[in-house]
C-alpha positions, 0 to 999 in steps of 0.5 A: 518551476513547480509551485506546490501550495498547502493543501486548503479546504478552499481549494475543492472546487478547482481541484474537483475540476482537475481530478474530474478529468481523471480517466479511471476510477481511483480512490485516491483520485478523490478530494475527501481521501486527500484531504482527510490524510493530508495531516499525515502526508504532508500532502500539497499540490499544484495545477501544471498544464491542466493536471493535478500534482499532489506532493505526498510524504511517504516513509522518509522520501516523496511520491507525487500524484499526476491526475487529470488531463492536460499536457502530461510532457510539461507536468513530467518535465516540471516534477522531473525539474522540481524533484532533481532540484531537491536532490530526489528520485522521482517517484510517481504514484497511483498513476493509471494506465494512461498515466504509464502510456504518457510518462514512458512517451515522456522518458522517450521523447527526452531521450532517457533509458526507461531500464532506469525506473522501476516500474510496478503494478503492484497487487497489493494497491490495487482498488476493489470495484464492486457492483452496487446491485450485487452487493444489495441483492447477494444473488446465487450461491457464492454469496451464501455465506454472506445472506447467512451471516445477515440473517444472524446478525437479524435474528441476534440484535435489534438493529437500525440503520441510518444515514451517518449525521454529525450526531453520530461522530464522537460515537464512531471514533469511540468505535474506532478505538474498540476496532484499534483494541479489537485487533491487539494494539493495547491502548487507543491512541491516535493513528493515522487513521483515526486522524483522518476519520477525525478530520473528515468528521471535522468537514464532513459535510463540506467535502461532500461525504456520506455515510451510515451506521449501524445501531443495537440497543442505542450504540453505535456498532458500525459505521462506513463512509465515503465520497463520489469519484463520479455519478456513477461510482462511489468510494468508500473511505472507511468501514469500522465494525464492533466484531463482537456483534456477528455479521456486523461487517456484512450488514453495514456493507449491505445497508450502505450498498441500499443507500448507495443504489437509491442515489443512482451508484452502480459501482462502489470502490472499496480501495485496496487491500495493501498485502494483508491478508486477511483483508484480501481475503474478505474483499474478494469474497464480495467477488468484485466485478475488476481490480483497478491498476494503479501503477508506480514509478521510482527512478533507480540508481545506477547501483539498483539498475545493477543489483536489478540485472543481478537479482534477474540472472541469479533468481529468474524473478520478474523484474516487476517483482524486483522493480517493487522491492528495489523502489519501496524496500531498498536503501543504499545503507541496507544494500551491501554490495561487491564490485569489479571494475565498478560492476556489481558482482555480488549482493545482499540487503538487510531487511529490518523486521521484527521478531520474538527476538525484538528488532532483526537483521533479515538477509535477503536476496544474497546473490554472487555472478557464477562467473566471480563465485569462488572468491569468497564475496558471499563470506564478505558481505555476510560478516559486514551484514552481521557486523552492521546488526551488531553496531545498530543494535538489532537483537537477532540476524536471520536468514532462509537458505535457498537450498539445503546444501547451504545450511552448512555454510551459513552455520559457519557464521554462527547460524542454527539449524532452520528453525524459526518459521517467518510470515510474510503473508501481509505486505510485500513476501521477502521469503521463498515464495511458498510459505511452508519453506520460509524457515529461517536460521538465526544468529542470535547477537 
């Protein structure tokens, strides 16, 4: 049976090893990245057959990181063992592609139906692989902007760059409550990122980190760092800037990238942008060279694999965009369900999100099989969903027809005229999938 040890500063060198056999170039495939967050992940691991295991807290479940090269049959069957003994769903995460290739030789040679897992190769965790030349010289037009935006940012301040020091560590985490301020979160206090800039800083030198900042008249106003996945490629962990100071982004991004090239890197990874936008919009615009998979899996229960075969008949959507709302977003008390002859035939689930109104029921995904409409499902499971927001307290319930000729049924539950514009453009898109149609009608409770 698997053995999963707390995760120790010690432990570097052997996990080092491991994760040096690892066959693409993931962040997360870092040692510096797993144990700066450890705190908030619980994380743990364990060495089966050659492989690194990492155990990590997600939400109110667990997701495990296989890595390395080894015998990925036994490291399968162990974890596969480990988790049904704690009454879990397996669920593996930033898995390569090799990773995917084992694991589905894995669920064949035992004889397993891989309909049963959700597999998904999710935009949103994807990691940025930049060149290291590129983001030095800014060479051609495209890159127009960002010269523009460093010549500001010289002709404005008097600035210096310098590698990160230790000297430098209770300034930036001062200039990571700024950035905390800067985006509208009141008062600083300690997330889960500054934890883990904090506990980098606390072992700075021995997980082999490095990094630089920006200084103006004396402060500090920027600082980024990171570790090495390979003697080629680098990771950078975190990037802070006071966005007061024009250009200050780019010019960290640029100092650093300097760094980096003087060392021998010719590619910088720069994680993912995990479905906020605006963060994808200012790592494409550094025009990376590839997108590194990172694939995951998360076995479904029967009730999901049915709701799946649904969802696909009635809306047509991929089923690796069902696969990912069923594996990160669904949960058996927010999943309502009809059934014949122990067969789902209708369906609907509640996604919490908040809103002006404070906490609201969102109705998504309401499908019935044609061949059991009419039987007043839909009606059933709007009432318990309306029912259920009123007994948990949610303020509001929403909801955005598919169609305008539903409007008039929905208003019968009580719902007003579309009206209330929904954005889903960071994470994961619960709406139509054109924005300008994501208005919803609401129930207020």
């Amino acid at each position: 049976m698997i053995q999963f040890l707390p995760l120790q500063l010690s432990d570097k060198p052997i996990i080092d090893s491991l994760l040096a056999r690892a066959d693409a170039p993931i962040c997360d495939c870092t040692f510096a990245n797993i144990y700066m967050w450890q705190p908030t992940y619980h994380t743990s691991w364990a060495e089966v057959g050659g492989l690194l295991v990492v155990s990590y807290r997600i939400g109110l479940s667990w997701g495990y990181m296989v890595a390395g090269e080894g015998d990925w049959a036994l490291a399968y069957d162990e974890l596969n063992d480990y988790v049904t003994g704690r009454g879990e769903a397996l669920r593996l995460v930033s898995m390569s592609s090799r990773g995917v290739v084992e694991f589905r030789k894995w669920i064949d040679s035992r004889g397993l139906d891989e309909g049963n897992f959700a597999i998904f190769n999710s935009r949103d965790y994807q990691d940025y692989i930049y060149s290291v030349e590129e983001l030095c010289t800014l060479p051609g037009r495209r890159f127009q902007p960002k010269r523009n935006h460093l010549n500001r940012f010289a002709s404005q301040y008097e600035y210096r760059f310098e590698p990160l020091r230790a000297e430098h560590f209770e300034a930036c985490l001062h200039l990571e409550c700024r950035w905390q301020r800067s985006k509208g979160e009141g008062e600083c206090v300690e997330t889960g990122e500054q934890s883990a800039i904090r506990r980098a800083f606390e072992s700075y030198d021995e997980l082999g980190l490095q990094g630089g900042v920006i200084i103006v008249e004396g402060h500090v106003v920027a600082f980024t760092f990171g570790s090495a996945i390979s003697k080629d490629i680098f990771c950078t962990h975190v990037e802070k800037g006071d966005t007061t100071y024009d250009g200050v982004f780019p010019m960290i991004n640029n100092c650093f990238a300097k760094l980096l090239r003087e060392q021998g890197f010719t590619q910088v990874n720069r994680e993912e942008d995990m479905g906020i936008a605006g963060l994808r919009k200012s790592k494409l615009s550094y025009y990376p060279q590839l997108l590194q998979e990172k694939i995951s899996v998360k076995a479904l229960s029967d009730e999901q694999v049915q709701c799946r075969e649904l969802w696909i008949d009635v809306f047509g959507d991929e089923r690796e965009w069902v696969d990912r709302y069923l594996a990160e977003y669904s949960s058996a008390e927010n999943m309502l369900l009809c059934k014949e002859q122990g067969r789902v035939v209708s369906m609907l689930h509640i996604v919490d999100i908040t809103t002006d109104y404070g906490p609201t029921a969102y109705l998504y995904a309401i499908a019935t099989d044609p061949a059991y409409r009419g039987r007043g499902y839909a009606k059933e499971l709007i009432s318990k969903a309306i029912g259920n927001a009123r007994e948990r307290d949610y303020k509001a319930v929403m909801l955005i027809p598919s169609a305008p000729s539903l409007v008039e049924y929905y208003q019968r539950f009580g719902f007003g005229e579309p009206s209330y514009r929904l954005d889903f453009s960071n994470g994961f898109d619960f709406g139509t999938g054109d924005a300008d149609r994501d208005i919803a009608m609401t129930l207020l409770l």
